[in-house]
C-alpha positions as CSV (number, residue, x, y, z in Angstrom):
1,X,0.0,0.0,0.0
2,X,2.9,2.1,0.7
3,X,4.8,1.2,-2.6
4,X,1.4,2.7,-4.2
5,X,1.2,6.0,-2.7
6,X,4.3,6.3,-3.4
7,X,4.0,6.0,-6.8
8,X,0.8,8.1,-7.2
9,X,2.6,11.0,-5.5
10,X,5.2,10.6,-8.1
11,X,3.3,10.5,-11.1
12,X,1.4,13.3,-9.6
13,X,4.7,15.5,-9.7
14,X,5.3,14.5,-12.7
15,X,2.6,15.8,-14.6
16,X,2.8,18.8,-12.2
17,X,5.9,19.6,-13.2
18,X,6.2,18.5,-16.9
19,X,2.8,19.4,-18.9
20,X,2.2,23.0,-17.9
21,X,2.3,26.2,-19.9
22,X,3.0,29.5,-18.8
23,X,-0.2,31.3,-19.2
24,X,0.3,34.8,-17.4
25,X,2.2,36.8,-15.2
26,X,1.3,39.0,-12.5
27,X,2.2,41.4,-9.8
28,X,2.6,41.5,-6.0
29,X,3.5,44.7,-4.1
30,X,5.7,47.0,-5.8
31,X,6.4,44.2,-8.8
32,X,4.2,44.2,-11.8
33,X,4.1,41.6,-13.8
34,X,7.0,39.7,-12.1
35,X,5.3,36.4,-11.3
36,X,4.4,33.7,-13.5
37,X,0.6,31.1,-13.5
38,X,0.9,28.3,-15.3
39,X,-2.0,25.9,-16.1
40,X,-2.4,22.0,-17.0
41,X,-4.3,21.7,-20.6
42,X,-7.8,20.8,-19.6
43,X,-8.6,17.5,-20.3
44,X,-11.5,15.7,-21.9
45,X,-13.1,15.8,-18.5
46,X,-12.3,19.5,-18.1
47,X,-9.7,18.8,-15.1
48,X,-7.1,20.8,-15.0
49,X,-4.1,22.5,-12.1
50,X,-3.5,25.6,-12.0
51,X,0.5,26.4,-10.9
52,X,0.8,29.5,-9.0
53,X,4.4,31.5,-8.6
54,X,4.6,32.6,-4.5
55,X,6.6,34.7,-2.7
56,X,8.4,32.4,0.3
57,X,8.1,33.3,3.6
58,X,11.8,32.0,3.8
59,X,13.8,33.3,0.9
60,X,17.1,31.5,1.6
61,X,14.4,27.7,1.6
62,X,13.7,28.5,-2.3
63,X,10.7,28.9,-4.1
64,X,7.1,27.6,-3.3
65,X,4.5,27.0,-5.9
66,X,1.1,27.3,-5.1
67,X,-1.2,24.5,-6.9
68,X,-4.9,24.6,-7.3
69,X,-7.3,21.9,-8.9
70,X,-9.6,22.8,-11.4
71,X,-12.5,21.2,-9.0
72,X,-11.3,23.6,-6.1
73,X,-10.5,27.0,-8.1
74,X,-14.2,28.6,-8.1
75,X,-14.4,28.5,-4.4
76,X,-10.0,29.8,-4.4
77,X,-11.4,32.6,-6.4
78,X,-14.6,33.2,-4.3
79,X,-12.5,33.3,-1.3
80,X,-10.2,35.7,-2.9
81,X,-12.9,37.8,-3.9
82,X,-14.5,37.8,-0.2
83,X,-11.1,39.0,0.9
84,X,-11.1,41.7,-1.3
85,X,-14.3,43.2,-0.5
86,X,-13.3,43.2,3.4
87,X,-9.8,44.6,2.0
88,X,-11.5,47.4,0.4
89,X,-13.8,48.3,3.3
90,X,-11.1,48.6,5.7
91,X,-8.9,50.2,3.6
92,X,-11.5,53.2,3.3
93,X,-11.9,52.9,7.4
94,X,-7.9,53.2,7.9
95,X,-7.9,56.4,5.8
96,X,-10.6,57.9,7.3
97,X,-9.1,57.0,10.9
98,X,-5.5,58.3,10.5
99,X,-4.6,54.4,11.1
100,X,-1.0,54.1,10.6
101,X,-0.3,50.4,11.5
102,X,-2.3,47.3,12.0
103,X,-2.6,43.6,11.5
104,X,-5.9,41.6,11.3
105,X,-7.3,38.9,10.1
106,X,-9.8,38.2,7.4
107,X,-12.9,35.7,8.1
108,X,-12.4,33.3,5.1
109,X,-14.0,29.8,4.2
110,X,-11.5,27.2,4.7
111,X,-10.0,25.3,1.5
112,X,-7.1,22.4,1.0
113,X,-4.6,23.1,-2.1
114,X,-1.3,21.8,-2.5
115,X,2.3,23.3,-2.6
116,X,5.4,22.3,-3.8
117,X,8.4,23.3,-2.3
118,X,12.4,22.2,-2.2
119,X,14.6,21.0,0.5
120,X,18.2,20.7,-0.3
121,X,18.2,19.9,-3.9
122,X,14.7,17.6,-4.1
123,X,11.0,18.8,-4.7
124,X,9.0,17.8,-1.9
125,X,4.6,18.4,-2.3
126,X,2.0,19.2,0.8
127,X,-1.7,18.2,-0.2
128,X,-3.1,19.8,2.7
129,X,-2.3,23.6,2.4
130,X,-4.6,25.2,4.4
131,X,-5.0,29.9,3.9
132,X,-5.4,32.0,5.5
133,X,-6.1,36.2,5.0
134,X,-4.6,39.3,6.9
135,X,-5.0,43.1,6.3
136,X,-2.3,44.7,7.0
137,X,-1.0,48.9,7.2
138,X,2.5,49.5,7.4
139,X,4.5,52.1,5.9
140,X,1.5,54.1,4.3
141,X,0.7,50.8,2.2
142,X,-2.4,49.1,2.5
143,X,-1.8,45.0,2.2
144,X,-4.3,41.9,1.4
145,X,-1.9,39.2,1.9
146,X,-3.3,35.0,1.7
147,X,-0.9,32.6,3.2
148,X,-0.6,29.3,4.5
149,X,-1.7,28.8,8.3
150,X,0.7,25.6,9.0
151,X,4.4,25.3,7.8
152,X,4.3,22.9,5.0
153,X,5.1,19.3,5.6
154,X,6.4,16.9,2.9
155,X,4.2,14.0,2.3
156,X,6.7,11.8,2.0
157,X,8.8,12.3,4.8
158,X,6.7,14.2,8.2
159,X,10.6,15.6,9.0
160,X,11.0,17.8,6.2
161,X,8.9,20.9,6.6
162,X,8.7,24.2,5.1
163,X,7.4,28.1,6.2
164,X,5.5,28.2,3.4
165,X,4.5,31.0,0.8
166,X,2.3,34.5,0.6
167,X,0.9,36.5,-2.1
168,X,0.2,39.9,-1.5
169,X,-1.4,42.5,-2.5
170,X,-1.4,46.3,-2.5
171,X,-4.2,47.8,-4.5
172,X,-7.9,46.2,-5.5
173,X,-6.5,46.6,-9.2
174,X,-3.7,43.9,-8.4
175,X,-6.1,41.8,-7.3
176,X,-8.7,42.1,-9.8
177,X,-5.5,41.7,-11.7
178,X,-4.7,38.5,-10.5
179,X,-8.3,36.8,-10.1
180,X,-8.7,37.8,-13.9
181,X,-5.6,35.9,-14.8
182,X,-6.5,32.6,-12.9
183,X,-9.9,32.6,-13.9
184,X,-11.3,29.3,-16.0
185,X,-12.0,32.0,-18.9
186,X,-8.2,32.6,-19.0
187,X,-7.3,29.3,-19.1
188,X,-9.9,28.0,-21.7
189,X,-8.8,30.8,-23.8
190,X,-5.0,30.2,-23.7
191,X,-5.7,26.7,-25.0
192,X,-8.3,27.8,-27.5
193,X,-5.5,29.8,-28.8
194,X,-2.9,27.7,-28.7
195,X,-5.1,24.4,-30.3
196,X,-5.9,27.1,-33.0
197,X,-2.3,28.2,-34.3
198,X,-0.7,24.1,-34.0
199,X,-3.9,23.8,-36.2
200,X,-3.1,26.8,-38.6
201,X,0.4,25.6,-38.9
202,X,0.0,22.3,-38.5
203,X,2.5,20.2,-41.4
């Protein structure tokens, strides 16, 4: 039973990390445009992952890449859309208070995605990402930032663990931005595109 989920998790990262196209970029903070989605084509069945660039909590521990199914992205999207109405709301109450600093917490409905993320010189995956949502004003910026609750744990080995990841946000345009980007539309359209001009050119 072992030797099996074993060898589901591998083929899993395989086709994570082997039959995905870059399909936008966007930006966090004061970078536009600096970090990369990429997408699964959808299949048959319309399944797909969506492959989301992070910042890392710990820089020096590498990358983290956030991974969303296509059965679980409607509600990801919801809850960042939830988020961003609260952002927005408090945002307009900070201003209108004078409030220079603060840190709180944003009510969201809990959801389980998966992360990749390395340790030494191996890619190690945690199916059980759980997010949570802060708003934060510091240095006369206002922040929406999602981020894992738990430090990541590798499924494979319960020793090797992770900080995890954040994306953040500074303006309701970046988010927009963003949810625009990882919407099913997007996707659907990028492969429409792509089918079209292998068919154009096709020998």
């Amino acid at each position: 039973m072992k030797k099996l989920t074993l060898t589901l998790i591998i083929l899993s990262s395989m086709s994570i990390a082997f039959s995905q196209d870059r399909i936008a970029k966007f930006g966090m903070g004061y970078l536009s445009d600096h970090y990369s989605i990429w997408a699964t084509e959808p299949n048959e069945y319309d399944n797909y992952k969506l492959i989301i660039e992070t910042e890392p909590q710990d820089r020096f521990a590498g990358d983290v890449i956030l991974i969303v199914k296509s059965s679980k992205l409607e509600k990801f999207i919801n809850i960042i859309q939830n988020a961003s109405l609260v952002y927005t709301e408090w945002k307009q109450t900070a201003i209108e208070n004078n409030v220079t600093e603060l840190n709180k917490e944003i009510d969201i409905k809990r959801i389980k995605l998966y992360a990749k993320f390395r340790f030494a010189s191996d890619n190690y995956y945690d199916f059980n990402v759980c997010l949570k949502a802060r708003f934060v004003v510091m240095n006369e910026r206002y922040r929406l930032i999602i981020s894992n609750i738990y430090n990541l744990q590798a499924s494979s080995n319960q020793y090797i663990d992770n900080k995890g990841f954040f994306l953040e946000f500074h303006s309701k345009e970046q988010i927009n931005d963003f949810i625009l980007k990882i919407s099913p539309d997007n996707i659907n359209h990028y492969y429409q595109e792509k089918r079209q001009k292998e068919k154009i050119f096709k020998q």
